[in-house]
N, C-alpha and C positions, 0 to 999 in steps of 0.2 A: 504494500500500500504506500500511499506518497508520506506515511508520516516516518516511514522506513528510510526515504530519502534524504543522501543528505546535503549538508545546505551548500548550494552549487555557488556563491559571489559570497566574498564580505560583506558583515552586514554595517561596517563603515563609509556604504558609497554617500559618497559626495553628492545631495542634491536629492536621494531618496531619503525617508525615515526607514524605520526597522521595518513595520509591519510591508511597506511598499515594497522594500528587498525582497523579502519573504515573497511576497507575492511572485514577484519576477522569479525568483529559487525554485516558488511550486512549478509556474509553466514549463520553465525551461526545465523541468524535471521530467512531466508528463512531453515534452516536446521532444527529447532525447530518450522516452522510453519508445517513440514512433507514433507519438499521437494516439492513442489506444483510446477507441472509443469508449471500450465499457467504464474508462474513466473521465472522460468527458467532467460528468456531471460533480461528482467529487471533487476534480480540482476546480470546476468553475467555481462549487460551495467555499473553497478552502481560499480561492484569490479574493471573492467576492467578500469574506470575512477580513479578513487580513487588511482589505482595501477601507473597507469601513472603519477599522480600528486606527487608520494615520490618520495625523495631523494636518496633511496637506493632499492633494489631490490627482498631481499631474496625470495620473493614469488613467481615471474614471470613466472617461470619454471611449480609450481605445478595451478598456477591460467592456463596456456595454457593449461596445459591437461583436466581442468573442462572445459573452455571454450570451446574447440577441439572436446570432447567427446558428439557425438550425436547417441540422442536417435532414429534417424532414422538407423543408425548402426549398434548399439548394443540394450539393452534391459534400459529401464530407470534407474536398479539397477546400472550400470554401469555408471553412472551421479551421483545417488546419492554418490557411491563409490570415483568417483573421487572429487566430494564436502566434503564425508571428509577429502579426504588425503591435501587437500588443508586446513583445519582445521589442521590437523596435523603440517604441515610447519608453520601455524601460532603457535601455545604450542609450535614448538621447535625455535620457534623465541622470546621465552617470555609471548606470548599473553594470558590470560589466560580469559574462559568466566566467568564473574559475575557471584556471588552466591547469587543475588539481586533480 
């Protein structure tokens, strides 16, 4: 399970708080295990928590679209797609993945 996972960045970055690290840690967790649907919804719960608990927000915008974006809609590529770009908002927010 993702709480098995461990934490993929420092949670020092520059520009994120803790709980926003964490967030970006969960994705890029579920992102390097290959996008695994039958966790989907788990890590959405666990970013969407995480994201609520910071102080500040930069992310809120691109985590709704991953959230939003269902594979009954569209096709799954379009999930994983918006899981990067919410990867993206994290780098341009500082976050950088471990090279660990």
């Amino acid at each position: 399970m993702l709480a098995a996972v461990p934490v993929l960045a420092s949670c020092g970055t520059e520009g994120l708080d803790r709980p926003s690290t964490e967030a970006c840690d969960a994705l890029a967790a579920w992102a390097a295990a290959g996008n695994p649907a039958d966790q989907r919804a788990e890590v959405t719960a666990r970013v969407g928590d995480l994201l609520e608990q910071s102080h500040s927000t930069p992310l809120t915008d691109s985590f709704e679209r991953f959230r939003d974006t269902r594979e009954e809609d569209l096709d799954y590529a379009a999930v994983v797609e918006a899981g990067a770009n919410f990867l993206r908002a994290c780098n341009d927010h500082g976050w950088e993945l471990s090279q660990g």
